[in-house]
N, C-alpha and C positions, 0 to 999 in steps of 0.2 A: 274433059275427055277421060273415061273409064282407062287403067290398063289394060292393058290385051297381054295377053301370055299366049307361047305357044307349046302347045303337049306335045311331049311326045313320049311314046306310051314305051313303055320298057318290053323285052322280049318276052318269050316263054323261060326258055332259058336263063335268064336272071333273076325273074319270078323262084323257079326251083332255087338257085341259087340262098337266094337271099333266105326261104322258107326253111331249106335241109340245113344252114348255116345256124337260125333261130333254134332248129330241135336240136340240133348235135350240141348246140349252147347249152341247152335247157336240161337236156341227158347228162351232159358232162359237169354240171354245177350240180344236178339233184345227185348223179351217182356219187361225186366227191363229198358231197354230205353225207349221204348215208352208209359210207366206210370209213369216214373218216375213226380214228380209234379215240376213243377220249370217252366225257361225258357228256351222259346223254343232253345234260342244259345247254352245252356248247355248241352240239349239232342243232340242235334246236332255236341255238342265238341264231348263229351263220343261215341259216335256212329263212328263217325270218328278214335275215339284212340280206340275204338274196334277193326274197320276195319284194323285200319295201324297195329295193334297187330296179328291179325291172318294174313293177306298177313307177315308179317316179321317173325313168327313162321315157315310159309310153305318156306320161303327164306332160314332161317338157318337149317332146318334141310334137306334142298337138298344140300346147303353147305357143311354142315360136311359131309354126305355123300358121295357126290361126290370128294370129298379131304381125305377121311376116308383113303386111300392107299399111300397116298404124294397128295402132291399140286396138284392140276392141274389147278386151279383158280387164275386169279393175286391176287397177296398179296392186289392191289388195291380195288377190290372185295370182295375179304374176310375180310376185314377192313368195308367196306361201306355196306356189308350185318351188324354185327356185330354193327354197331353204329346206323343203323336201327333201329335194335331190340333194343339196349337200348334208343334208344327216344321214342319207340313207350310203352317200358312200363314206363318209366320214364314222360312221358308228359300222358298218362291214367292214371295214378297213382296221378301224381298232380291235375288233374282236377277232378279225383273223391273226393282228399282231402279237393279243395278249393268248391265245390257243396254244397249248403246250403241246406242238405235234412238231415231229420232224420237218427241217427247212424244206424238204422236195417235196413234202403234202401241203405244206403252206404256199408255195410255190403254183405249185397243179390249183388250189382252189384262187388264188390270186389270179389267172392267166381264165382258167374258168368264171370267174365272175368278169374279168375285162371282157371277155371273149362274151358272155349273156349282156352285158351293157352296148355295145358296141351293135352286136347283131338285134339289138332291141330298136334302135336307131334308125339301123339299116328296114330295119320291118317294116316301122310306123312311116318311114318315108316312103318305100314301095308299096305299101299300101294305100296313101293316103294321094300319092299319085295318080293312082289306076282308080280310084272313085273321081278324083277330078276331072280327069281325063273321059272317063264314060259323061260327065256331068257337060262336061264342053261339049262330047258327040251328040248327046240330045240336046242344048240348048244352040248351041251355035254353029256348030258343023267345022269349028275351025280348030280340030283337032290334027296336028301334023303327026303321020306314022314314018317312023324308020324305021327299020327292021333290023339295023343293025344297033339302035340306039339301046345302053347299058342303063343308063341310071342317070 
């Protein structure tokens, strides 16, 4: 016997949430990049282990997803997604360490990169919801709505 899940679709309301949470992420790691004071390679490192951090956020959590029921991804894949994500926070991490900036810029870009990791999570699963969920509506019809359901 197949599992049966049951959807339940997230509001409007948490939708915005989840979306104003990803830009003001996205704003507030690009803005701190591009005042930070220093040299220009460094802003240019940080920028880069930004970017490898949110593509390898949106990699793992289609990953687990898509393997959430058994495998269906080589082990080879799901190993190279996985090591991904840890260089990507492991090498943003040391370059924010060795940056020779004042501890409250380093501070502000550390809370800005958790704060775009975090709400990259929160994305991919609210969106990856709401296709499933329209997917049950056309296929089965056994999609349960709350209205006041969050997440």
């Amino acid at each position: 016997m197949a599992t049966q899940y049951i959807m339940q679709r997230d509001t409007h309301g948490w939708r915005l949430q989840v979306w104003a949470s990803f830009a003001i992420a996205l704003f507030s790691a690009g803005a701190g990049v591009i005042q930070l004071p220093g040299q220009e390679l460094d802003r240019a490192f940080l920028a880069i282990g930004l970017f490898f951090c949110l593509f390898a956020s949106f990699t793992v959590a289609k990953t687990l997803r898509d393997n959430r029921d058994g495998q269906v991804d080589t082990a080879a894949w799901v190993m190279s997604v996985w090591v991904a994500f840890a260089a990507a926070i492991a090498l943003t991490g040391w370059g924010l360490y060795r940056m020779n900036i004042p501890a409250w810029q380093k501070n502000y870009m550390i809370v800005a990169w958790l704060f775009l990791v975090s709400s990259t999570f929160t994305l991919a699963k609210t969106v990856r919801d709401r296709h499933e969920a329209d997917l049950m509506a056309r296929g089965s019809g056994t999609v349960k709505t709350q209205p006041g359901a969050a997440a």
